[in-house]
LUMLUMLO-357333 format. One record per residue (C-alpha): x, y, z; residue in one letter. Coordinates in Angstrom, 2 decimals. Layout:
N
+---------+---------+---------+------+
!      px !      py !      pz ! rest !
+---------+---------+---------+------+
!       X !       Y !       Z !    A !
...
+---------+---------+---------+------+
% end
This chain:
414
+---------+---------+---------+------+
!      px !      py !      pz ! rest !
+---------+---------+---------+------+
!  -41.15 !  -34.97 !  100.47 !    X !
!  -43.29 !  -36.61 !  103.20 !    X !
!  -46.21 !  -35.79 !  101.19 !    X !
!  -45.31 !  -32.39 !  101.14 !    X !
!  -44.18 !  -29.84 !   97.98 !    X !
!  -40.97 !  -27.98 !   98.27 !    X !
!  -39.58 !  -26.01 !   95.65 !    X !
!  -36.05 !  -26.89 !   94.34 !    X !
!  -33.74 !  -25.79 !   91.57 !    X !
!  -31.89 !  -28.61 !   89.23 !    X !
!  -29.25 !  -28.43 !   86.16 !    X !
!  -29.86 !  -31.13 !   83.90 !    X !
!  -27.27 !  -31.58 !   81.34 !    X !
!  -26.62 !  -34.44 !   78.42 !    X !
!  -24.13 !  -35.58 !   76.26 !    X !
!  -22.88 !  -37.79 !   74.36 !    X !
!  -19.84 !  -40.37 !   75.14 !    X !
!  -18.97 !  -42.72 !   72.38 !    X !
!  -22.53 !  -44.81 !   71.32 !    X !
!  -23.82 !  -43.57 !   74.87 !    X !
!  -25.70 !  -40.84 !   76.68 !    X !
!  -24.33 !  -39.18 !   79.71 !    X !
!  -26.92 !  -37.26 !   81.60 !    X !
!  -26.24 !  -35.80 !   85.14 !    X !
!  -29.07 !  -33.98 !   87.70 !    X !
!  -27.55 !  -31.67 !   89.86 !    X !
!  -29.81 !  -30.23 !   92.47 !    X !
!  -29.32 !  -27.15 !   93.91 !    X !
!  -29.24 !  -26.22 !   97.69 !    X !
!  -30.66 !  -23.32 !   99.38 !    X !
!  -27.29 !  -21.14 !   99.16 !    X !
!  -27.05 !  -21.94 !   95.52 !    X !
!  -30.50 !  -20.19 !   94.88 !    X !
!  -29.60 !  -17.44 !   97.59 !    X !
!  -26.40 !  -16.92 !   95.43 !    X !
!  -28.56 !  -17.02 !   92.04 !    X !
!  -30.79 !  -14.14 !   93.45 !    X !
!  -27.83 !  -11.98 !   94.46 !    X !
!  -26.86 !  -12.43 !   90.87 !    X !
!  -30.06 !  -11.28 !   89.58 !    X !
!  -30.48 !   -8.33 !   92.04 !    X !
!  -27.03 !   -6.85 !   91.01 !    X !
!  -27.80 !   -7.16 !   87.32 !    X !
!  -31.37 !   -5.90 !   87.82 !    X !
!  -30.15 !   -3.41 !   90.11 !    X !
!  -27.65 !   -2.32 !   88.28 !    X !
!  -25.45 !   -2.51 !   91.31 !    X !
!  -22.60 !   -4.58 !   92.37 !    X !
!  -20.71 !   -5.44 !   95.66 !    X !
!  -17.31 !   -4.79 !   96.70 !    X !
!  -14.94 !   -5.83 !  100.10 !    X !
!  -11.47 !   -4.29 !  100.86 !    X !
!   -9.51 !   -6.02 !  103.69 !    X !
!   -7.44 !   -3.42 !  105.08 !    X !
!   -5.12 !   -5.91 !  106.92 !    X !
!   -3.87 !   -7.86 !  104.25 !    X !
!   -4.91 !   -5.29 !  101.37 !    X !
!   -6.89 !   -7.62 !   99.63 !    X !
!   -9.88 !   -6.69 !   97.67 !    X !
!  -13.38 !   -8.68 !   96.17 !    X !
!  -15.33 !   -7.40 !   93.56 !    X !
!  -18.48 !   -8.85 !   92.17 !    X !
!  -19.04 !   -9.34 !   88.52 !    X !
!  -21.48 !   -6.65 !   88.27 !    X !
!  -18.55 !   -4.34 !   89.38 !    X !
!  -16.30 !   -5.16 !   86.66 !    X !
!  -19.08 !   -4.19 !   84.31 !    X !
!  -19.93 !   -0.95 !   85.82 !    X !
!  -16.07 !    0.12 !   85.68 !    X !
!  -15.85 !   -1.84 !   81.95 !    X !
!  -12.61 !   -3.25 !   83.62 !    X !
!  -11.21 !   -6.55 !   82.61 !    X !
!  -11.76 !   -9.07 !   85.52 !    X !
!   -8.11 !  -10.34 !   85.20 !    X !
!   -6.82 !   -7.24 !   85.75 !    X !
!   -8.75 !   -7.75 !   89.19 !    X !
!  -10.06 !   -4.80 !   91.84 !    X !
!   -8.30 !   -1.59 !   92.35 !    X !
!   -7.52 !   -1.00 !   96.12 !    X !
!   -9.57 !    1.70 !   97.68 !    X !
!   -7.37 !    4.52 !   97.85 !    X !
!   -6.72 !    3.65 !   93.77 !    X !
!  -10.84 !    4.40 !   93.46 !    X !
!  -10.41 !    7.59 !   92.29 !    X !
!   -8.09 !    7.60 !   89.85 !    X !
!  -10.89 !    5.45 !   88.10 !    X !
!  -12.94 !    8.54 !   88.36 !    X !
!  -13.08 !   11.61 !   85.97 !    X !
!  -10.36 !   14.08 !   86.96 !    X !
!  -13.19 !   16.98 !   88.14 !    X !
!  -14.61 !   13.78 !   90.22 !    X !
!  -11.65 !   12.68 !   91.32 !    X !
!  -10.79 !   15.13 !   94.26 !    X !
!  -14.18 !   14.72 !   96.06 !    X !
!  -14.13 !   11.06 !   95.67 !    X !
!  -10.61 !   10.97 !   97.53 !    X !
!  -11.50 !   13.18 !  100.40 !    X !
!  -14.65 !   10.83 !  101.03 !    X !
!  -12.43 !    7.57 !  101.40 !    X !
!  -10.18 !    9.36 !  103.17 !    X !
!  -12.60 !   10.34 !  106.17 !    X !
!  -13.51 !    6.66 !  106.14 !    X !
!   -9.89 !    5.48 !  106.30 !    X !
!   -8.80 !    8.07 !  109.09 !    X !
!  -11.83 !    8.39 !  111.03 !    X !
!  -14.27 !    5.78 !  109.95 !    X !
!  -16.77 !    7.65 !  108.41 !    X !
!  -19.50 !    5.87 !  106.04 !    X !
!  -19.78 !    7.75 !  102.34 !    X !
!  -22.38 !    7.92 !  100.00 !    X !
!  -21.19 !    9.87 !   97.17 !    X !
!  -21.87 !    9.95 !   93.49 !    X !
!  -18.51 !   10.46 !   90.77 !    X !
!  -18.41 !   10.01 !   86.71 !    X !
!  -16.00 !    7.28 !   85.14 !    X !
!  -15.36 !    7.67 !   81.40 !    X !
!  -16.57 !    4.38 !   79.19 !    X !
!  -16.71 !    3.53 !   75.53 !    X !
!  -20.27 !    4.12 !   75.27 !    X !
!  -19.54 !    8.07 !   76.77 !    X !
!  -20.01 !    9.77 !   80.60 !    X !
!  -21.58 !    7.12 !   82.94 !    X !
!  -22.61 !    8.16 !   86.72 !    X !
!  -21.64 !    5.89 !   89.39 !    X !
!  -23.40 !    5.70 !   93.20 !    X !
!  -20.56 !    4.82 !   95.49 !    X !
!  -21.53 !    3.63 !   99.19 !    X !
!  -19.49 !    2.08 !  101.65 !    X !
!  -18.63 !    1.59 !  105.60 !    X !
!  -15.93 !    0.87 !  107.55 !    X !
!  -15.53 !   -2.51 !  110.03 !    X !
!  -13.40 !   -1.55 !  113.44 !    X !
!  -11.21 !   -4.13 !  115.48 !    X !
!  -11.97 !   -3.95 !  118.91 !    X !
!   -9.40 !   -0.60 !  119.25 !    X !
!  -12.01 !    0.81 !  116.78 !    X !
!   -9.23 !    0.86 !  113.82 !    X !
!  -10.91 !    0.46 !  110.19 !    X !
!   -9.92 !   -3.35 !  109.32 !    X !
!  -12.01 !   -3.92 !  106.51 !    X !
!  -14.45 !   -1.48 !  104.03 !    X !
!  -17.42 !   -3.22 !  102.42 !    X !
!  -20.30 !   -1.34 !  100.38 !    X !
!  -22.03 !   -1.36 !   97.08 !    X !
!  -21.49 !    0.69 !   93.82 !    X !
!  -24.43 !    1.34 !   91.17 !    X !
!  -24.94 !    2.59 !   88.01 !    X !
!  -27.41 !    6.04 !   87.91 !    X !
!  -26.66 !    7.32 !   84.88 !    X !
!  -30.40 !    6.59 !   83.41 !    X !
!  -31.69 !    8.46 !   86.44 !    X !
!  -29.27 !   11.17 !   86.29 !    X !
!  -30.01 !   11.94 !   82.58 !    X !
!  -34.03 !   11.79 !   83.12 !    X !
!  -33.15 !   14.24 !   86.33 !    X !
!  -30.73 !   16.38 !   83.35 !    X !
!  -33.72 !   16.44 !   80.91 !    X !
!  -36.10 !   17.21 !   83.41 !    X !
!  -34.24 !   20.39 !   84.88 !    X !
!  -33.25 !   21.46 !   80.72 !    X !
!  -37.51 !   20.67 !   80.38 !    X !
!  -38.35 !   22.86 !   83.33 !    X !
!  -35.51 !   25.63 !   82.58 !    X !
!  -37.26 !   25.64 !   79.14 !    X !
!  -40.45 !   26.39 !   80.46 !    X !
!  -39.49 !   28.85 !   82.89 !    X !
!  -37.37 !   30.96 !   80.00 !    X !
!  -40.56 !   30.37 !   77.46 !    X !
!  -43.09 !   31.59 !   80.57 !    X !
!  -41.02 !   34.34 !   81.14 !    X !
!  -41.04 !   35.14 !   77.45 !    X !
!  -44.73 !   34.81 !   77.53 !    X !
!  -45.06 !   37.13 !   80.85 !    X !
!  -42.91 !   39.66 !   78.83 !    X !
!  -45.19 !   39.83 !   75.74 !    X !
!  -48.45 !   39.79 !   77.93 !    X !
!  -47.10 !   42.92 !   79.62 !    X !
!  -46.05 !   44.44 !   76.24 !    X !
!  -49.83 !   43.79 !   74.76 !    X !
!  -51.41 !   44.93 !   77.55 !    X !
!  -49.91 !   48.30 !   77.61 !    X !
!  -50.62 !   48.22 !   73.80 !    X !
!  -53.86 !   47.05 !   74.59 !    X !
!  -54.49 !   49.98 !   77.11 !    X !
!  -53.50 !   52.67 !   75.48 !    X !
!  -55.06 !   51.73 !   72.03 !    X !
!  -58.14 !   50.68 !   74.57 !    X !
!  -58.21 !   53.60 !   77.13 !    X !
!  -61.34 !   52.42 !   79.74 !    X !
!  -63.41 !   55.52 !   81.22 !    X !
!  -62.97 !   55.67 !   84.84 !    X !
!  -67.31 !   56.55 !   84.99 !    X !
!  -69.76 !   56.70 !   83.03 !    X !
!  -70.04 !   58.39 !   79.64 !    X !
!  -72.94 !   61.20 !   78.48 !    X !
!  -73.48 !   59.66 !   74.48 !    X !
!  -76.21 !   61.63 !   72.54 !    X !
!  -78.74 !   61.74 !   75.55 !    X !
!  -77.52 !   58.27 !   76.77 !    X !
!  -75.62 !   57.08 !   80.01 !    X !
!  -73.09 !   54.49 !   78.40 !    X !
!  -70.81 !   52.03 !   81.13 !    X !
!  -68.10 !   50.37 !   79.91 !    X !
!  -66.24 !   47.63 !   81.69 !    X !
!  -63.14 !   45.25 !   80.25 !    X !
!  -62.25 !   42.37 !   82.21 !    X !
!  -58.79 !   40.28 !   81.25 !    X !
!  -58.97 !   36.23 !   81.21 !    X !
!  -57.84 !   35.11 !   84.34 !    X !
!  -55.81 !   31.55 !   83.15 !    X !
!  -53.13 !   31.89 !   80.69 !    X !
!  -50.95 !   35.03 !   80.11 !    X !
!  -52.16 !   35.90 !   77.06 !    X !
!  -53.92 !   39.44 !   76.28 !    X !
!  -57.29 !   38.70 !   74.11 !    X !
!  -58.12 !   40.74 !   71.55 !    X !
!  -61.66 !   42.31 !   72.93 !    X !
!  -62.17 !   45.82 !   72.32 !    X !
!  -64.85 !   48.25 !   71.80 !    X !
!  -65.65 !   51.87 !   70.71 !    X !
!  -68.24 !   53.97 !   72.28 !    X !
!  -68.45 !   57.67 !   70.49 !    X !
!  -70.38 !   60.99 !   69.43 !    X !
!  -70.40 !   61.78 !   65.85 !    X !
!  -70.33 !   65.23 !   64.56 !    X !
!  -74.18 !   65.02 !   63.55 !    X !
!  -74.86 !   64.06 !   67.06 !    X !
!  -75.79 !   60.36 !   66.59 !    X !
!  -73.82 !   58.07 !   68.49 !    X !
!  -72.04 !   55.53 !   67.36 !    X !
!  -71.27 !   51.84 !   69.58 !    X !
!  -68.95 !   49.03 !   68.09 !    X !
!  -67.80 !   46.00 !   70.14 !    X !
!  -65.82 !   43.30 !   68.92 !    X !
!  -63.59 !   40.50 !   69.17 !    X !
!  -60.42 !   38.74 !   67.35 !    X !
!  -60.07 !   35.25 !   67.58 !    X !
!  -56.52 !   34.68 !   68.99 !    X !
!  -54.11 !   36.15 !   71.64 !    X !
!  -51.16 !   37.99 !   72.37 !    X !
!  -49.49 !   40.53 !   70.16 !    X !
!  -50.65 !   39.60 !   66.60 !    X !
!  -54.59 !   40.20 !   68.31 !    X !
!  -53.69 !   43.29 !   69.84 !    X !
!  -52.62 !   44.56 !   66.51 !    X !
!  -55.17 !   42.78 !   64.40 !    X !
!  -57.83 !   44.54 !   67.18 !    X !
!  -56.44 !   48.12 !   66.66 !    X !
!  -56.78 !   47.86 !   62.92 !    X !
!  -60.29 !   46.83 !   62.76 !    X !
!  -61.20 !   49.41 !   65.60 !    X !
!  -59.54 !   52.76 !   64.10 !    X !
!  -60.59 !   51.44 !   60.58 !    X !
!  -63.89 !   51.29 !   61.63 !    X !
!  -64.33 !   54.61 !   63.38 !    X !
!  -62.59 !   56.33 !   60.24 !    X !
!  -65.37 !   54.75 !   57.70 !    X !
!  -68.34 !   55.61 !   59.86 !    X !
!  -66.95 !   59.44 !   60.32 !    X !
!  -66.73 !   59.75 !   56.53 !    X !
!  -70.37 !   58.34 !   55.95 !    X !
!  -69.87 !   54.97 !   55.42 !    X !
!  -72.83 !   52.72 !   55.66 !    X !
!  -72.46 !   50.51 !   58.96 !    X !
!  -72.82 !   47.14 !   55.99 !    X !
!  -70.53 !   49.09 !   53.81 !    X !
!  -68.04 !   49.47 !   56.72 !    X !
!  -68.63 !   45.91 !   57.29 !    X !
!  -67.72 !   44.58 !   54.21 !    X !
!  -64.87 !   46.63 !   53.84 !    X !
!  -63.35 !   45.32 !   57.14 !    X !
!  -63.57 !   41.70 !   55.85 !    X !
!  -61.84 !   42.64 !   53.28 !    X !
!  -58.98 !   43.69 !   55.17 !    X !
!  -58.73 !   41.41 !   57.49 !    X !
!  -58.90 !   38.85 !   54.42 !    X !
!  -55.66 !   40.47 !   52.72 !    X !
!  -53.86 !   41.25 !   55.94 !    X !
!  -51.17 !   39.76 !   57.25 !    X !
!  -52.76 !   37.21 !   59.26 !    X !
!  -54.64 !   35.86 !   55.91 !    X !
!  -56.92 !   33.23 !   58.90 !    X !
!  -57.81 !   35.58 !   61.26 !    X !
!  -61.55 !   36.34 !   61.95 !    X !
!  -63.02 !   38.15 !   64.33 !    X !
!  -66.83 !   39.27 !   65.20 !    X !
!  -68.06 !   42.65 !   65.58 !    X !
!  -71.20 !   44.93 !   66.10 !    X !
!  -71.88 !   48.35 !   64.56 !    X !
!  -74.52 !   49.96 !   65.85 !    X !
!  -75.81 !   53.57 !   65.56 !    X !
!  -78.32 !   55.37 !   67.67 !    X !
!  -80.17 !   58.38 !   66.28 !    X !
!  -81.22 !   60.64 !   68.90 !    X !
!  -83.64 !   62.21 !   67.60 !    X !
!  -85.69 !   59.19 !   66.75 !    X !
!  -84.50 !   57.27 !   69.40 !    X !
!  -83.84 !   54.88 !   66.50 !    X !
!  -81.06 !   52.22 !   66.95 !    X !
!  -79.70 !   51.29 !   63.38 !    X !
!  -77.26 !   48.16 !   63.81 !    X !
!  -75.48 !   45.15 !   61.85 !    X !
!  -73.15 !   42.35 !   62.87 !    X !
!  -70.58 !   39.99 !   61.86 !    X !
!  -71.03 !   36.97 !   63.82 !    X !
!  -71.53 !   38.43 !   66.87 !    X !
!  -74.11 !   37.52 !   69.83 !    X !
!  -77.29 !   39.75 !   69.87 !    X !
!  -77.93 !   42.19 !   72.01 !    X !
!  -79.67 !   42.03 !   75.13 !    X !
!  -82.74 !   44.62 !   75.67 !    X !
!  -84.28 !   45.42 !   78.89 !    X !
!  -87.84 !   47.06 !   78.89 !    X !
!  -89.75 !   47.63 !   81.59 !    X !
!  -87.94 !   44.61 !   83.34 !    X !
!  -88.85 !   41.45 !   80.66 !    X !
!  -85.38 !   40.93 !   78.95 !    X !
!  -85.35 !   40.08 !   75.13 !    X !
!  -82.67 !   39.36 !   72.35 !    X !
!  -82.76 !   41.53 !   69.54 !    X !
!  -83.04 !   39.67 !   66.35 !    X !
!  -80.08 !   39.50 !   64.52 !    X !
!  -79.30 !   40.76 !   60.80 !    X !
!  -77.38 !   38.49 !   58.23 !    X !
!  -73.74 !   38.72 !   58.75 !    X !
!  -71.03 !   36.41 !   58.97 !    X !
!  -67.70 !   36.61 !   60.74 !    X !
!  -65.30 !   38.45 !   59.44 !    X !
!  -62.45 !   36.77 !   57.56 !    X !
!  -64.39 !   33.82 !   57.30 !    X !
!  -65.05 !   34.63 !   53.42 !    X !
!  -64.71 !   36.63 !   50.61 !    X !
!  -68.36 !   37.23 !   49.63 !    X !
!  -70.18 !   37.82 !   52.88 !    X !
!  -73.73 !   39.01 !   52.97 !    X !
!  -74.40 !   42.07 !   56.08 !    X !
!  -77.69 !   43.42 !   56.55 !    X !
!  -79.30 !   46.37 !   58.62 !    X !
!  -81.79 !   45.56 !   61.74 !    X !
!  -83.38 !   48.92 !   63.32 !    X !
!  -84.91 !   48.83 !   67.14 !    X !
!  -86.90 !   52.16 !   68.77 !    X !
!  -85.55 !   52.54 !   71.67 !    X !
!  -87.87 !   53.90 !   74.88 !    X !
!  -87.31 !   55.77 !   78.05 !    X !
!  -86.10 !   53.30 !   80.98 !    X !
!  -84.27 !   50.83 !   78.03 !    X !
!  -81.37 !   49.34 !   79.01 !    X !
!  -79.56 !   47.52 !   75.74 !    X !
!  -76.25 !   45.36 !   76.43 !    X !
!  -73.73 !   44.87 !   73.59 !    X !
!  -70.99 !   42.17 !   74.95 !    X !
!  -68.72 !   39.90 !   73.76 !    X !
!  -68.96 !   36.26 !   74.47 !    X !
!  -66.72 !   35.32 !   77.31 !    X !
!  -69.14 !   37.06 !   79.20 !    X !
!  -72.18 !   34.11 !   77.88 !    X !
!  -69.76 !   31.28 !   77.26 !    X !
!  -68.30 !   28.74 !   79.64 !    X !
!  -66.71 !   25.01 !   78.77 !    X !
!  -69.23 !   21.99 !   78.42 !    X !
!  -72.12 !   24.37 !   78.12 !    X !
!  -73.37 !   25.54 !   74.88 !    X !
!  -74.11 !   29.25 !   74.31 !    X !
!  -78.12 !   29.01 !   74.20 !    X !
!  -77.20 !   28.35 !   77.97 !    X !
!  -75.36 !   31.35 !   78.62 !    X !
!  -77.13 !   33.47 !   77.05 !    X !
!  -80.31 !   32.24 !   78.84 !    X !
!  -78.35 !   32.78 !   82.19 !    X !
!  -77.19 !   36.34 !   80.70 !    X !
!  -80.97 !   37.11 !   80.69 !    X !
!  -81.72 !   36.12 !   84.30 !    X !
!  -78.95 !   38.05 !   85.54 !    X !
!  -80.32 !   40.98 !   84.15 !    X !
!  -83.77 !   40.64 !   85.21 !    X !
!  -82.02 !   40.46 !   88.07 !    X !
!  -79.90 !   43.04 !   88.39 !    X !
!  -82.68 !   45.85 !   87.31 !    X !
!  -80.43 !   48.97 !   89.33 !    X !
!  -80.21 !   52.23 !   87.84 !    X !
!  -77.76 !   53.95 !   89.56 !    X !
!  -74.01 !   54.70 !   88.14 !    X !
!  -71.43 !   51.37 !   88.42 !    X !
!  -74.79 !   48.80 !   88.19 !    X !
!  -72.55 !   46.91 !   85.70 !    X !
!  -70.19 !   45.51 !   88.97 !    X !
!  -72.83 !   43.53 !   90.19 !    X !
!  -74.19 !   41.87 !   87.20 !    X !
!  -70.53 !   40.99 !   86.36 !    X !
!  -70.24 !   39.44 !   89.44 !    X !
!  -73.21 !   37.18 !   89.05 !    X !
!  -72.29 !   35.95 !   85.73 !    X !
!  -68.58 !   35.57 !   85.99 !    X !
!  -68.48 !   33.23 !   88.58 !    X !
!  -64.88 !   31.39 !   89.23 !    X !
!  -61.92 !   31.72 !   86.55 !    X !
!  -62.38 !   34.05 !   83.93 !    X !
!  -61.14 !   31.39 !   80.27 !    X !
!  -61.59 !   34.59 !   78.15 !    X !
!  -61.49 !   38.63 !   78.14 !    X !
!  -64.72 !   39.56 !   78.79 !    X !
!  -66.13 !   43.49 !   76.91 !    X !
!  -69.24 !   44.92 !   78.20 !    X !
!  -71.04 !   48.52 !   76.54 !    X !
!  -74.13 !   48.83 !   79.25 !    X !
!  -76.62 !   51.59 !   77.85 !    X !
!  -79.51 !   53.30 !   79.20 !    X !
!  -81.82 !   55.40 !   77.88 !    X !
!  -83.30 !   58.01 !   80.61 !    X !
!  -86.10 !   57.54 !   82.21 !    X !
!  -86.76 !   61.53 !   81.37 !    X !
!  -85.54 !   63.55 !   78.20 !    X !
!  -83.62 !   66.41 !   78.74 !    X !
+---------+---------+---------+------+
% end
């Protein structure tokens, strides 16, 4: 038009009149598009418009609001003050005491009610306003009504998701507290150091700090009646209650094979066994037995898929070379050999378990290379040493329990 582009609408329709072909172009004006897009916002809205003349008690719905109500378009629009009775009869009162305000004192509304359909419960948005004469009298009402019931069940699934979670987390809290007081007295930590055949033994358990889970860490730290000592640290894959349980079997079991002579690869074997036939027939867990001979200063030791221990001597740290032995549980047929290490005045040997050495994204040759640092680091002798070497190496959130046996041989006999 005048050598410019404008955008307009046209219905083109054909048919056929005897051996002719009727076709008419209608074009459509500017309010005809206008009315088009109201059409498409109320049905994309889910929403629909209604008017009620309060002079001559007339009142104008749009399509749309027939289809929210499911009510028959002949039957035509209920007046206002009929509006609730479309609503469900628990609905109903609040509904009426709303239009009433806006009737009697002009006050807009914005209120939500249920209506009762063929397809079940559907939850209606109701919002309307009041038009004065120049006395300020209500003369006419006009506002909007809109379907929510999509939004109102994703807001019902969302508080049933989160009541969920809160009754499962408070489950959760419930059996962390129950397997840590298991845990503690099955575990029972010395408040200082311990005197073990000749050597100064520190001990120090540290809970994961994300997730409410207890681990299944433990450790054993004891004098036999010949005088040797004996050291075991282990842990069980898995949390919670069934770890707890799993943790005191292994531990008690064992103490009670090493007291009546078992061999620390015979003791080994045996508890693989167990854990095979137990309850739990996939559980593993890792473990170190390790006695110390006093009178040698010989340490006699064997694992099952546990990291080394660390040795410190005369301040170079070193990993003790580790016997055969594979985790327990992991088969029937494992293979557990004996390693021996002399130990000298001054030593310092670590047995931990490896949340202490582990962190995510970082492979364990890492942490066990930063274990060694620490230590070189960390060289004190006095009582409650251990805190500060923690520190250093436990940096940010704990993932997993952490199970520390810190021994030192004295620098003097005697």
């Amino acid at each position: 038009m005048d050598g410019g582009q404008e955008l307009s609408t046209h219905s083109v329709r054909a048919a056929r009149l005897g051996e002719a072909l009727v076709v008419t172009v209608v074009r459509h004006g500017s309010s005809d598009r206008q009315e088009q897009r109201l059409a498409d916002l109320q049905r994309l809205g889910r929403l629909g418009w209604a008017t009620w003349n309060l002079v001559t008690r007339e009142a104008t719905w749009s399509s749309q609001v027939y289809a929210l109500f499911e009510r028959d378009p002949e039957s035509g629009p209920v007046r206002l003050t009929e509006l609730p009775d479309l609503a469900l009869p628990e609905d109903g009162p609040a509904l009426a005491r709303v239009v009433r305000e806006l009737l009697t004192e002009g006050k807009p509304f914005d209120t939500s009610f249920r209506i009762g359909t063929a397809a079940g419960v559907r939850h209606l948005r109701a919002v309307a306003e009041a038009v004065p004469d120049a006395e300020g009298t209500p003369v006419q009402v006009h506002g909007f009504v809109q379907d929510l019931t999509a939004q109102r069940s994703a807001e019902l699934a969302l508080v049933e998701s989160e009541r969920a979670m809160l009754a499962q987390h408070g489950i959760l809290q419930a059996e962390r507290m129950l397997a840590g007081r298991l845990q503690h007295a099955l575990l029972p930590l010395p408040r200082r150091p311990v005197r073990l055949a000749g050597l100064r033994v520190d001990v120090a358990y540290l809970p994961a700090q994300s997730g409410i889970h207890v681990g299944g860490d433990w450790f054993s730290a004891i004098e036999l009646p010949c005088g040797d000592a004996l050291f075991v640290i282990g842990d069980v894959a898995g949390h919670g209650i069934d770890a707890v349980a799993t943790m005191a079997q292994l531990r008690f079991t064992a103490k009670g094979m090493i007291f009546t002579g078992s061999s620390l690869t015979g003791a080994l074997s045996r508890l693989n066994t167990l854990l095979i036939h137990s309850r739990d027939s996939h559980g593993t867990a890792t473990l170190v037995l390790a006695r110390y001979k006093p009178a040698e200063r010989l340490l006699v030791w064997a694992q099952a898929g546990h990291p080394p221990p660390l040795l410190l001597r005369r301040g170079e740290p070193r990993y003790l070379e580790r016997p055969r032995g594979v985790l327990l549980g992991a088969t029937e047929y494992p293979v557990f050999e004996e390693a021996e290490c002399r130990l000298e005045p001054g030593d310092r040997l670590l047995f931990y378990t490896d949340g202490l050495v582990e962190r995510p994204g970082e492979g364990i040759q890492r942490g066990l290379a930063r274990l060694a640092e620490a230590v070189s680091a960390h060289r004190t002798d006095t009582p409650g040493s251990l805190g500060p070497l923690l520190a250093a190496m436990l940096e940010g959130e704990r993932r997993d329990d952490v199970c520390v046996l810190d021994i030192r041989v004295p620098t003097r006999q005697g």
